[in-house]
C-alpha positions as CSV (number, residue, x, y, z in Angstrom):
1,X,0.0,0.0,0.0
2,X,1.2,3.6,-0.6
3,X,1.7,5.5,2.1
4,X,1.2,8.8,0.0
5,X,-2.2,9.8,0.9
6,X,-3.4,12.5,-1.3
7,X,-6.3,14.7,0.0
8,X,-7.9,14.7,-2.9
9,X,-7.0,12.9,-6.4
10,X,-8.5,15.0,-9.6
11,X,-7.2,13.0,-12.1
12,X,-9.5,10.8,-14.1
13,X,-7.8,7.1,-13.4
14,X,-11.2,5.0,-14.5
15,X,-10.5,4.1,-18.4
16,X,-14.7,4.0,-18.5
17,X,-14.8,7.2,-17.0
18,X,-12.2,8.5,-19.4
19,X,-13.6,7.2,-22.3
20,X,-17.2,8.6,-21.2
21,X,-15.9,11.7,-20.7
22,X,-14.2,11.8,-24.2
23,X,-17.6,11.1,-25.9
24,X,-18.9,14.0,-24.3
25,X,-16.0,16.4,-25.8
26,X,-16.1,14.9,-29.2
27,X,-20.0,14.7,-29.7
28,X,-19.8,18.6,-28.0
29,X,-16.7,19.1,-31.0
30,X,-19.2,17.4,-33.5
31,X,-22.3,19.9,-33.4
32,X,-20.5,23.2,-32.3
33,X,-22.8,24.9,-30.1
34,X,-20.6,24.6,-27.2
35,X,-22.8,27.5,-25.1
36,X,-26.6,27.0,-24.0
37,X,-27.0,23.6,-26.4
38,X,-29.5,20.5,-25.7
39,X,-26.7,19.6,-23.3
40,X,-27.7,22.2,-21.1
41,X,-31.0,21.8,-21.3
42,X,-31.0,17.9,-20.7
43,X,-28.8,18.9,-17.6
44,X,-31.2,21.1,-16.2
45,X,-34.2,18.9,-16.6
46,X,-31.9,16.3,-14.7
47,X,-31.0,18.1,-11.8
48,X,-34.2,19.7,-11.4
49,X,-35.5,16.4,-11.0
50,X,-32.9,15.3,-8.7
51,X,-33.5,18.4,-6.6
52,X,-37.4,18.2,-6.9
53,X,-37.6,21.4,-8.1
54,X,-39.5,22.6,-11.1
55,X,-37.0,24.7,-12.5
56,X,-33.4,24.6,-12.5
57,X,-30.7,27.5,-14.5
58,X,-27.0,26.1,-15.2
59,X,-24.4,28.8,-14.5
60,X,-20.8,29.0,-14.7
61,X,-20.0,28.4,-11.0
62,X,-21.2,28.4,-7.8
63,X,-20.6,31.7,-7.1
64,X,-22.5,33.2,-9.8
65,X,-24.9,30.6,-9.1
66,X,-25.5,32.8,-5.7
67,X,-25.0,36.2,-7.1
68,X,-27.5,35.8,-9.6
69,X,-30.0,34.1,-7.9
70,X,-29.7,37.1,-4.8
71,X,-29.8,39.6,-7.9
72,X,-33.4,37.6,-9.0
73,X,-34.6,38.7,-5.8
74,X,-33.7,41.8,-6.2
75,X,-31.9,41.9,-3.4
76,X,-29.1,45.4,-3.1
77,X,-28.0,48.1,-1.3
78,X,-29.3,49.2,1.9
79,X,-30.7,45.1,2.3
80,X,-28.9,43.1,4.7
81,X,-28.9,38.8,4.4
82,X,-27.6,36.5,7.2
83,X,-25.2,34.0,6.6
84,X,-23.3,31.6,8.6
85,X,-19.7,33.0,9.9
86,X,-17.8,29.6,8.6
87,X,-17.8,29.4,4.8
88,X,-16.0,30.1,1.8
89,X,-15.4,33.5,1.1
90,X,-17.2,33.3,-1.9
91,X,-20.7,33.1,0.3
92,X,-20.2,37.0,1.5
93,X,-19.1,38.3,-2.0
94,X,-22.1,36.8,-3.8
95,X,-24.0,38.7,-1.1
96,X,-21.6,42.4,-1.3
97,X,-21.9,42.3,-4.9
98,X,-25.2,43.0,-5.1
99,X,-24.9,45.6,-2.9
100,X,-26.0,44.1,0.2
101,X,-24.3,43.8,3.3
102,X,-23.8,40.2,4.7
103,X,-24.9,39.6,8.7
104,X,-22.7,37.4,10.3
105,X,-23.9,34.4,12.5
106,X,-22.3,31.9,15.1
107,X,-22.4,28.3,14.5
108,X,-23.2,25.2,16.3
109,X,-20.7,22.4,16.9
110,X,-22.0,20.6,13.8
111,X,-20.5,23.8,12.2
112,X,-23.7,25.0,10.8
113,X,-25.4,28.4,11.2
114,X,-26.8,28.5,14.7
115,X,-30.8,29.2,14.2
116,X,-30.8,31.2,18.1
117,X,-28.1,33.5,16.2
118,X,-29.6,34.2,13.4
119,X,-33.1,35.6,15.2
120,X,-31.0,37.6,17.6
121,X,-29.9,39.4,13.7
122,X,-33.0,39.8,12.2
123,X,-33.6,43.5,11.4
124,X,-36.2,45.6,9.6
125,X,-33.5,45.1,7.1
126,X,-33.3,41.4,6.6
127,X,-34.0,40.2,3.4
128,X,-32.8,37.0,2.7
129,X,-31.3,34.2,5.3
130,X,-28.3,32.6,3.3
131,X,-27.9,29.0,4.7
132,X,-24.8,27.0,3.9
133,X,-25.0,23.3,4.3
134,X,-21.4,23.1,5.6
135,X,-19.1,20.1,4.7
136,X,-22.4,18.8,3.3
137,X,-24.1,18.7,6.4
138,X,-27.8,20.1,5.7
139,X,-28.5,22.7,8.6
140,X,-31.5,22.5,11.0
141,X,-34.3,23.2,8.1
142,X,-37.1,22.8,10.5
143,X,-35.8,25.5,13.0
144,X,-34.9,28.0,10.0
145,X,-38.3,27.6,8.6
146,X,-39.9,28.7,11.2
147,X,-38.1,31.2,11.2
148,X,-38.7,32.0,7.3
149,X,-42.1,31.6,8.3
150,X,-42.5,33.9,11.6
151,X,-40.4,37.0,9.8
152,X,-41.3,36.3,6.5
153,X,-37.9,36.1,5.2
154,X,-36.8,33.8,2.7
155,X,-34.0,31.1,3.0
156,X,-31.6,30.4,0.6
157,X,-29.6,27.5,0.5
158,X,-26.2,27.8,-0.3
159,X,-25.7,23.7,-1.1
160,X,-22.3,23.7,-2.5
161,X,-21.0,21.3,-0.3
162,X,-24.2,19.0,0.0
163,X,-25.3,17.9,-3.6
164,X,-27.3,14.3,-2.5
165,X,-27.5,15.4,1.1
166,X,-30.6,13.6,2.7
167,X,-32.5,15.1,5.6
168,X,-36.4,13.5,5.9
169,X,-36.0,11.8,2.1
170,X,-35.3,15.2,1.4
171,X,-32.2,16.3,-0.8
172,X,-30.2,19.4,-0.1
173,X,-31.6,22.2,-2.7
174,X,-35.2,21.3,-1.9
175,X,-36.1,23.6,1.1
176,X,-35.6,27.0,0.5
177,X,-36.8,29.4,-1.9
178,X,-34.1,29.1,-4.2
179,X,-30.9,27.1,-3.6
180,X,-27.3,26.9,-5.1
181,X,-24.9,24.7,-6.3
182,X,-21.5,24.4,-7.4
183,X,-20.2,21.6,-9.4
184,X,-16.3,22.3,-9.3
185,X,-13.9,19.7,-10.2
186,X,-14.0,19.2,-6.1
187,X,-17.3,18.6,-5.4
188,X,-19.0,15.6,-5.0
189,X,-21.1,16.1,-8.2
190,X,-18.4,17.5,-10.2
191,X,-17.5,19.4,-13.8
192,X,-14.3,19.0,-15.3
193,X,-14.2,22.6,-14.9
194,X,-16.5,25.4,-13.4
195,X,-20.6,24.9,-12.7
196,X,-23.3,25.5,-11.3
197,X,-26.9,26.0,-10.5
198,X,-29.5,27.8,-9.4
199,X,-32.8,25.5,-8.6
200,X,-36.4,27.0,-7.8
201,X,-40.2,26.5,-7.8
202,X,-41.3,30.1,-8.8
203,X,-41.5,30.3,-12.0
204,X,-41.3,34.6,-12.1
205,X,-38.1,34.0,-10.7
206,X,-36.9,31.6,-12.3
207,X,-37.4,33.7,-15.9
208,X,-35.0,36.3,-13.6
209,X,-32.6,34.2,-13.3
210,X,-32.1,32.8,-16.6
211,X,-32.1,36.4,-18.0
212,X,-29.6,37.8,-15.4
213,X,-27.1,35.0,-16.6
214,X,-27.5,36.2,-19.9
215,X,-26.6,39.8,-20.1
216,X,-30.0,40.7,-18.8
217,X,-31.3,40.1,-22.2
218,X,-34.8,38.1,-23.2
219,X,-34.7,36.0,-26.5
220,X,-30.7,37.7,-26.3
221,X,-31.1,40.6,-28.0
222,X,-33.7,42.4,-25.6
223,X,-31.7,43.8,-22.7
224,X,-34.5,44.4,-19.6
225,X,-32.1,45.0,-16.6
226,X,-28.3,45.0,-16.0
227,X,-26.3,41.6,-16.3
228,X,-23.6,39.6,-16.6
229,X,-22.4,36.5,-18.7
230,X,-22.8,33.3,-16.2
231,X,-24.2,30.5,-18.4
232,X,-22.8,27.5,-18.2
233,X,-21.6,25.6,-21.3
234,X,-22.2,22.4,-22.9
235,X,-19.5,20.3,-22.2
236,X,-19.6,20.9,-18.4
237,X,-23.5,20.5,-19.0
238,X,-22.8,17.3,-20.9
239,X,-20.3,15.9,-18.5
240,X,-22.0,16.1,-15.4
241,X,-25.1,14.8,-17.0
242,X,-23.5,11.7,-17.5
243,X,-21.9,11.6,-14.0
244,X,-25.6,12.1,-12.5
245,X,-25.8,8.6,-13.5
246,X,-23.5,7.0,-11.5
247,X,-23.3,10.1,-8.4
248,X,-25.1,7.9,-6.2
249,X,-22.6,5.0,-6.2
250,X,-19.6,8.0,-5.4
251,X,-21.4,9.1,-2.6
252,X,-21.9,5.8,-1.1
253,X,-18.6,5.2,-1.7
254,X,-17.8,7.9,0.3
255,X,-20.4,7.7,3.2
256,X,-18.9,4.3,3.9
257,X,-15.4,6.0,4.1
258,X,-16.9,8.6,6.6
259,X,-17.9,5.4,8.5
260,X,-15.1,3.4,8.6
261,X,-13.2,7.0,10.2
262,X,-16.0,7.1,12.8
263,X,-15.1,3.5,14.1
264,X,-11.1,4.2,13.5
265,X,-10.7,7.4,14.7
266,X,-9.0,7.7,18.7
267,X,-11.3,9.2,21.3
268,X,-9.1,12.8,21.0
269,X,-10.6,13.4,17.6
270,X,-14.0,14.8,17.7
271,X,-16.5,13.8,14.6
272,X,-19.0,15.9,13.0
273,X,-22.6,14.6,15.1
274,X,-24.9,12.1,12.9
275,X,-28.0,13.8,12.3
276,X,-31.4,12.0,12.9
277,X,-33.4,11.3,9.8
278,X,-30.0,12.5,7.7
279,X,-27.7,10.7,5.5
280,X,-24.6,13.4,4.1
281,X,-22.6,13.3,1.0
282,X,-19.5,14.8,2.7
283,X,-17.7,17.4,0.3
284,X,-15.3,17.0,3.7
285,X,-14.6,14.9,6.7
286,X,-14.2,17.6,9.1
287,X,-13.6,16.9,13.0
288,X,-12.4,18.9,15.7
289,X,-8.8,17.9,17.4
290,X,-6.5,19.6,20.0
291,X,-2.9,20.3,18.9
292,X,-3.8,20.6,15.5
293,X,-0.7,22.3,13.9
294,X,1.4,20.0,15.9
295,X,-1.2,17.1,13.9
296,X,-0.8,18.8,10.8
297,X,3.0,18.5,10.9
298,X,3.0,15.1,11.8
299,X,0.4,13.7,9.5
300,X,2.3,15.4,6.3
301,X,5.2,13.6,7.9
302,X,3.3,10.4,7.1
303,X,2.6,11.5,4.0
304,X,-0.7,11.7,4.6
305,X,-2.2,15.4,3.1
306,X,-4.8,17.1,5.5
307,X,-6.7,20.3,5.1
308,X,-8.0,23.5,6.9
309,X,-11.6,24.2,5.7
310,X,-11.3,27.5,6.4
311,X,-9.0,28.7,8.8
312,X,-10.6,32.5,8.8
313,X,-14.1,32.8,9.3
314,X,-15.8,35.5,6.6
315,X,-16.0,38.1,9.3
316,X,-12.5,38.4,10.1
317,X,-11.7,39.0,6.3
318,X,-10.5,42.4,5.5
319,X,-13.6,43.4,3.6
320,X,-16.4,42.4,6.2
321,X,-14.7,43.3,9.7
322,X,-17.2,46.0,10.0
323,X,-20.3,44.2,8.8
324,X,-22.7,43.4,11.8
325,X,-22.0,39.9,13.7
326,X,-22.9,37.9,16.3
327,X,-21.0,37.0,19.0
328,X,-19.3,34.4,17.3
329,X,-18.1,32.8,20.9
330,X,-18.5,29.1,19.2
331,X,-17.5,29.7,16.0
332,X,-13.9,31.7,17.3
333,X,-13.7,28.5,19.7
334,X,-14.6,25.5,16.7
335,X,-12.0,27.5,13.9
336,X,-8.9,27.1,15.7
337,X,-9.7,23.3,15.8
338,X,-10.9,22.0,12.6
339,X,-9.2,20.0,10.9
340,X,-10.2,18.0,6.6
341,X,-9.2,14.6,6.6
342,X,-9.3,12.7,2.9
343,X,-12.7,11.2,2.5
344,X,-13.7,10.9,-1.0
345,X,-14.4,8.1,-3.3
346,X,-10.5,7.6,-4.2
347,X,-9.3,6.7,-1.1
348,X,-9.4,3.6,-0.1
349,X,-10.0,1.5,3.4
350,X,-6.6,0.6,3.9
351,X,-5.9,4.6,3.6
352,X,-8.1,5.0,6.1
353,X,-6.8,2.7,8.2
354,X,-3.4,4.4,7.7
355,X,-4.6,7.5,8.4
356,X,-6.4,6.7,11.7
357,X,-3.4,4.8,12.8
358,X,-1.6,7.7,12.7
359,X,-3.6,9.9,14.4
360,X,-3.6,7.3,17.2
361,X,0.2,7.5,17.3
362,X,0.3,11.1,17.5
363,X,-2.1,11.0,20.7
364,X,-0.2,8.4,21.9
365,X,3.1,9.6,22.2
366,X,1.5,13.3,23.1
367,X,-0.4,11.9,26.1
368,X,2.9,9.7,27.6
């Protein structure tokens, strides 16, 4: 066995999965129309169904995917829209660049947006609640639909992380308003390339978006509103169509691998809690350790490649240090010990084994 544990492996290894996507690039070289074709529209339908949505716009990532979709709602200056304090940066910027100033919440210690935060930041000024199903965890929906539903605020669901995320036979994308997806070459569900995708059941919106991805044009040469190129094009469109088919058996794959850590890992590493009636597609296996650094240096030692998913929360970027924020007590606590160990459908059980053993050893000798 190798003891070179990457943290994640991009390259395409499978010969059928090479050869799959290599139809996709010559039948896309055959017709030409490599923007908007019926590989985009064959993708959308899929998703949409997936999602159980009734509509569903392909963009070019998943940051436009939330830009646009915040820009649909009209959503700009002198708005405010809560959002978790732990995410990519790119959550906050699709919010500032509409004009909009981001609210900052604290988290719980499954790393999601704390629900008690968020109604201590409600404002007259609230006019979207930007959820991020972090790691691929899907937050409390129940608690923040109450919510949506005593403030009448809507929730939008930042599901990056957590495409085929299951909460109540429910997938992630299927609770709020509008949701979000990226399909990056690291996510689960994954381009070969940038994605994403924008998924809804109001129709008025919906006809929004798919103009705001296009210049703010109707039929393209109408221009109604401001807008931006952000459609997505057909060989991404085409590619993860076909990987749709077999997504299922990746993320199986990889909930098994998340298993096989929980029953591994030493009783100093702290897991991510199971949620009741959930099942997670785990973009990351994220836990909690002590001595992290000190982990870190010892794990690369091993070869084994670990990651920091994010070591700055959003409101202690330059940009956002003034934006209104919670307490953040739990969130300032949970950064400083999170640590991304490799989880997804390339590594194997004897890699986990590996990996877990090591950690073991480092407690070991760190506790004599």
């Amino acid at each position: 066995m190798s003891v070179n544990v990457k943290f994640m492996d991009l390259r395409v290894q499978d010969s059928n999965e090479r050869k799959m996507l290599l139809k996709v690039f010559n039948r896309v070289m055959d017709h030409g129309q490599f923007i908007m074709n019926k590989e985009v529209h064959n993708f959308e339908e899929a998703f949409s169904n997936y999602c159980g949505r009734r509509y569903c716009a392909g963009v070019d990532s998943g940051t436009s995917a939330l830009f646009i979709a915040l820009k649909a709602m009209n959503i700009g200056p002198g708005d405010e829209v809560i959002t978790t304090s732990l995410s990519w940066i790119a959550t906050a910027n699709a919010i500032a660049m509409t004009g909009a100033t981001p609210v900052f919440c604290d988290i719980k210690d499954d790393l999601n947006i704390d629900p008690s935060s968020v109604e201590r930041m409600v404002t007259k000024k609230t006019r979207a609640i930007l959820v991020v199903h972090y790691t691929g965890r899907i937050v409390d929906i129940d608690a923040f639909i109450s919510i949506s539903e005593k403030y009448g605020i809507p929730i939008v669901e930042d599901s990056a992380q957590a495409f085929g995320s299951i909460y109540k036979d429910k997938v992630a994308g299927s609770f709020g308003y509008v949701a979000c997806f990226s399909m990056n070459p690291m996510k689960v569900l994954a381009a070969c390339g940038e994605a994403g995708a924008i998924v809804t059941d109001d129709e008025e919106l919906y006809q929004q978006i798919c103009s705001l991805r296009y210049n703010g044009t109707v039929n393209k040469e109408i221009c109604i509103q401001p807008g931006l190129n952000g459609r997505i094009d057909s060989l991404q469109a085409g590619i993860l169509l076909d990987r749709m088919k077999v997504v299922d058996k990746k993320i199986n794959k990889i909930r098994n691998n998340a298993s096989l850590y929980n029953k591994l890992l030493p009783k100093e590493v702290i897991p991510l809690p199971e949620g009741k009636d959930a099942k997670y597609s785990y973009y990351s296996y994220t836990v909690q350790v002590d001595k992290r650094d000190e982990l870190i240096e010892f794990l690369s030692y091993m070869k084994i490649e670990t990651k920091i998913q994010h070591p700055i929360l959003m409101c202690d970027q330059k940009p956002y240090k003034n934006c209104p924020k919670d307490s953040m007590k739990n969130a300032r606590r949970i950064v400083r010990k999170i640590l991304s160990l490799p989880v997804n459908d390339t590594v194997t059980k004897a890699q986990i084994n590996y990996v877990s053993n090591a950690i073991s050893k480092f407690y070991i000798k760190n506790n004599e």
